[in-house]
Structures are given as C-alpha cells and as structure tokens.
C-alpha positions as CSV (number, residue, x, y, z in Angstrom):
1,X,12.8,27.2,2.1
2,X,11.2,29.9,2.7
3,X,10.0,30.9,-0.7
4,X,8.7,27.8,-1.5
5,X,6.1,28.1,1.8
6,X,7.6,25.3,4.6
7,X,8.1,26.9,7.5
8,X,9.2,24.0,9.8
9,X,12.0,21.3,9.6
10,X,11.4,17.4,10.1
11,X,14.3,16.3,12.5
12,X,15.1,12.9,12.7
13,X,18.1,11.3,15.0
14,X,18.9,7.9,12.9
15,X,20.9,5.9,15.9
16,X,17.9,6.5,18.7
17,X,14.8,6.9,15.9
18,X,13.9,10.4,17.7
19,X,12.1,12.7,15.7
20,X,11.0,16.0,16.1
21,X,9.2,19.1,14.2
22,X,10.9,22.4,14.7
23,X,9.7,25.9,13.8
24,X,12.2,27.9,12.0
25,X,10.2,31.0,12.0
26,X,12.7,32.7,14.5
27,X,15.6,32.4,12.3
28,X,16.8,34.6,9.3
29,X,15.9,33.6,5.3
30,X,19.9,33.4,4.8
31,X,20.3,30.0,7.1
32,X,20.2,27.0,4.9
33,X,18.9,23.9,6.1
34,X,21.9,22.2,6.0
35,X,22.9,24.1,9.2
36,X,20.6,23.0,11.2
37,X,21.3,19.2,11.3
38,X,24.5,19.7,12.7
39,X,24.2,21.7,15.6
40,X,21.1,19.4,16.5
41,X,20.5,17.7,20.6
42,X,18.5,14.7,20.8
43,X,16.0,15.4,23.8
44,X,15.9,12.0,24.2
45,X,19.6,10.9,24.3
46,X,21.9,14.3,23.8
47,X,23.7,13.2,20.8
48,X,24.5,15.8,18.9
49,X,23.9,15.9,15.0
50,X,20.4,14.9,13.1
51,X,19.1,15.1,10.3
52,X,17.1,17.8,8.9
53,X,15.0,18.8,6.4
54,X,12.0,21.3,5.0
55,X,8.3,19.8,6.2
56,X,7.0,20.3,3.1
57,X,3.6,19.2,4.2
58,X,3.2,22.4,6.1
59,X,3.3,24.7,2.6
60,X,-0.2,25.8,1.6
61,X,-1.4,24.2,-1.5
62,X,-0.3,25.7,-4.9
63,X,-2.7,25.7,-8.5
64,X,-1.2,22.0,-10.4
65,X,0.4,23.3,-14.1
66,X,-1.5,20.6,-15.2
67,X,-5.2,20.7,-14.1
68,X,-7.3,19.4,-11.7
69,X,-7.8,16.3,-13.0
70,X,-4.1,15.0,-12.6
71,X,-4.0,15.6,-8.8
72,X,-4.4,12.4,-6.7
C-alpha cells in the first residue's frame, strides 16, 4: 500500500452506511490491509468488522506510460 503512495484506508460499515477515512501512517509496512477490516468499531453503532481498503485518491499523481494526451 505503501509503495504504491496511499497512505489512508476508506472504511465503510455496509449494515449502518458509516464511513470513515483512517490514517495508517502509525502502523508498520508489514500489516496488510485485509487486517484492518476486521478488527474495525463503527463510531456510530459499535459493530465490529468493516470494510477496508487503500484511498487511492490520496497518492500523488504519477507520469501516464502513455502521454499526456490520453489522461481524462
């Protein structure tokens, strides 16, 4: 996740619709993102378990392989 530049995870709780963004700069570039879904709390109900995924919208923007003029 890491190498690829997100540094945050999308959380989403599909019973409730809660959603949240989480920084994941305090944890170690071993955990996989898997891990975190599980082990999840709602803040708004307290289920536990979402899911969780990179926010790839956070990554900085990388040169297109090919050109400019194929970028929306």
């Amino acid at each position: 996740m890491r190498a690829n530049g997100a540094r945050s995870l999308c959380v989403t709780r599909e019973l409730c619709h809660h959603e949240a963004v989480m920084n994941v700069d305090a944890f170690g570039d071993a955990v996989p993102v898997p891990a975190f879904g599980p082990r999840m709390v709602c803040a708004g109900c307290g289920i536990v378990g979402a899911n969780a995924w990179p926010k790839w919208m956070d990554r900085p923007e990388r040169p297109s392989l090919t050109g400019e003029h194929w970028r929306g």
